[in-house]
N, C-alpha and C positions, 0 to 999 in steps of 0.2 A: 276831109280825110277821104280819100279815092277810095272807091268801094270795087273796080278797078281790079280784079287780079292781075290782068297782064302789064298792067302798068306798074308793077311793082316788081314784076322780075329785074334778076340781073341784065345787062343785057349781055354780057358775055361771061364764061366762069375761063379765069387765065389758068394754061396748060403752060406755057414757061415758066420758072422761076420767077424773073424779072419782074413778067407782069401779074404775079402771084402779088410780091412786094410792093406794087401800085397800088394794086386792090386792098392791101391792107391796110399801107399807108392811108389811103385816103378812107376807110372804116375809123380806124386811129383817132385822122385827125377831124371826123364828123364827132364822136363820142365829146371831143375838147370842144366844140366850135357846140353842139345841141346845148353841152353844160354851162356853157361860158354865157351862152347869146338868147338859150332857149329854144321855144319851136319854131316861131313864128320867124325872127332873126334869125335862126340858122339854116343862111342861104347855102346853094349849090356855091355861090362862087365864093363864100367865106372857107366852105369847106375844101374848094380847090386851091384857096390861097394856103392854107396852114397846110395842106399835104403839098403843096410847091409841085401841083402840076397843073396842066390847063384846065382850063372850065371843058374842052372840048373832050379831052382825054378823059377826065370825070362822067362824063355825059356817054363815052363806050362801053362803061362799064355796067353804068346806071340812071336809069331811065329818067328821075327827079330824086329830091331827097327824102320824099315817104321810102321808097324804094331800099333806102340807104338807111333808115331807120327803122324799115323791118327787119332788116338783116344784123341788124347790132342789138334788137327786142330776139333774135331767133339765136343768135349767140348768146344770149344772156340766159335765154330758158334752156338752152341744151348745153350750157356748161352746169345750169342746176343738176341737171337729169343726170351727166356724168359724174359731178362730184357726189350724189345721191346715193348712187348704183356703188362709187369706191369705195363708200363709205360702209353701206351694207354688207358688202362680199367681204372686206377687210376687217372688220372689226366683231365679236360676238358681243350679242344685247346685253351681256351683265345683268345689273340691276333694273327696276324699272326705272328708278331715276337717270340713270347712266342712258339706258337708251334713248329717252329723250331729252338726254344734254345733248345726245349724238346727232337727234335731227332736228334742232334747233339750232346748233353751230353752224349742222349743213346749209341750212335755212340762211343764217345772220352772212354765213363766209360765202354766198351768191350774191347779196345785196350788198357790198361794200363796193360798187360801185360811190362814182361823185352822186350825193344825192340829186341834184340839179338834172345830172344825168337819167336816173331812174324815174326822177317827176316827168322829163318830157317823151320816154320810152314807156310808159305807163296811161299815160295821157293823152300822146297823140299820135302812137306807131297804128299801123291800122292792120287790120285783123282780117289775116289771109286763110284761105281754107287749111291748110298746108299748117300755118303758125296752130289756128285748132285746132287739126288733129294732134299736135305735138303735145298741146296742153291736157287737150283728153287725157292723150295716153301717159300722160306723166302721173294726171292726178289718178284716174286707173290704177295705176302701180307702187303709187305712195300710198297710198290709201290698204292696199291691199297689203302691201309690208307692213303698215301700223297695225292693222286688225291682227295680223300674225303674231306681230309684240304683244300685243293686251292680252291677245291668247297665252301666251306663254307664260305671264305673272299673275299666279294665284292674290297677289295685293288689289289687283284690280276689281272695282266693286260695281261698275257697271254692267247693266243688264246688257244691252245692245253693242255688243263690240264693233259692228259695222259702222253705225250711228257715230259714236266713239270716235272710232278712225277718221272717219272725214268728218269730225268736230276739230277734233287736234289736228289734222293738217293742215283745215280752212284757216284757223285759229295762226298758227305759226304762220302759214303763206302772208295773209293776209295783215295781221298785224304786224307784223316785225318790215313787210313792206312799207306802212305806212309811218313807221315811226323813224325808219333808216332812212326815208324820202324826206320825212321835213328838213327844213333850213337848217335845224339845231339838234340833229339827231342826239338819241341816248347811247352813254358807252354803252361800247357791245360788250361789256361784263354784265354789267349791271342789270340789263334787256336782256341777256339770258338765262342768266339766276334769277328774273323774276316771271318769265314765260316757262320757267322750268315748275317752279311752285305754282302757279296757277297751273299749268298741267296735272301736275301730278294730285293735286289735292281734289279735281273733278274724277279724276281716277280712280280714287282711292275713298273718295268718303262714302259713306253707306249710304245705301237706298234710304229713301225718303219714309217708307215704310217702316226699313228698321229703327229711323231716328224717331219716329213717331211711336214707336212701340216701347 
């Protein structure tokens, strides 16, 4: 995995239309050719053949195919960030339970990618300065919106609402990645009616103190 930042830029970002539509096309057909073939088989020139343009035209755009699987790993976390953020501004917190049905669907409806897909964008896209700050600041900002929620619901029983927050974020990020990645994922009913109840039940049950009392 190239440690390498400048070998993972673009190598050009298209200002026409045209060549807007190459660049996607062959993003597209990388996503299909990562899932299908994996990391290791999923050559530059598999991915040039399924987008039907040259290996050389592929190669103006993008450096190698780490390159090209950083930028489908930096789509994938900044379409989280947006559908995060719509969700927030758009919707009021309700319930406690409601609010986090809210950000666990946001969580579950980021990862319906092809699993296949998410295994080798997980596992072997490489980690650009640029890709971390982006993760920072996301979890920064989730984090701080959930602390905001637990604030708001007097049912919450924990002491350390900070704590809390990036317990329940790491918690949803973290698991519902790993279970939407395997081979045989769970429906996404099921996986969130049951991350909804494990949430809310560390929420909501009484200090250790009181139950000992």
């Amino acid at each position: 995995m190239p440690s390498d930042p400048t070998g993972l830029q673009p190598r050009k970002r298209p200002r026409q239309v045209r060549a807007e539509l190459t660049r996607q096309r062959i993003l597209t057909a990388a996503a299909h050719v990562f899932a299908e073939y994996g990391y290791a088989a999923g050559t530059t020139n598999r991915i040039a053949e399924r987008a039907r343009v040259s290996i050389g035209s592929l190669y103006q755009y993008y450096p190698n195919k780490d390159a090209i699987l950083l930028e489908l790993m930096t789509r994938h976390l900044t379409a989280g960030i947006v559908a995060h953020r719509q969700r927030r501004d758009a919707e009021p917190s309700g319930t406690l339970e409601q609010a986090l049905r809210a950000q666990v669907r946001a969580v579950i409806d980021n990862h319906r990618d092809d699993p296949n897909l998410l295994r080798v964008m997980f596992e072997h896209a490489p980690r650009s300065p640029e890709l971390f700050r982006k993760i920072a600041q996301f979890e920064r900002e989730h984090i701080a919106y959930a602390q905001q929620l637990l604030a708001e619901h007097p049912e919450v029983r924990v002491q350390d609402t900070y704590v809390a927050a990036r317990l329940v974020v790491s918690t949803a990020e973290l698991v519902i990645h790993k279970v939407m990645a395997e081979p045989d994922p769970l429906d996404v009913e099921r996986l969130e009616n049951e991350m909804v109840a494990m949430l809310l039940s560390y929420l909501t049950a009484p200090p250790r103190a009181e139950e000992e009392g």
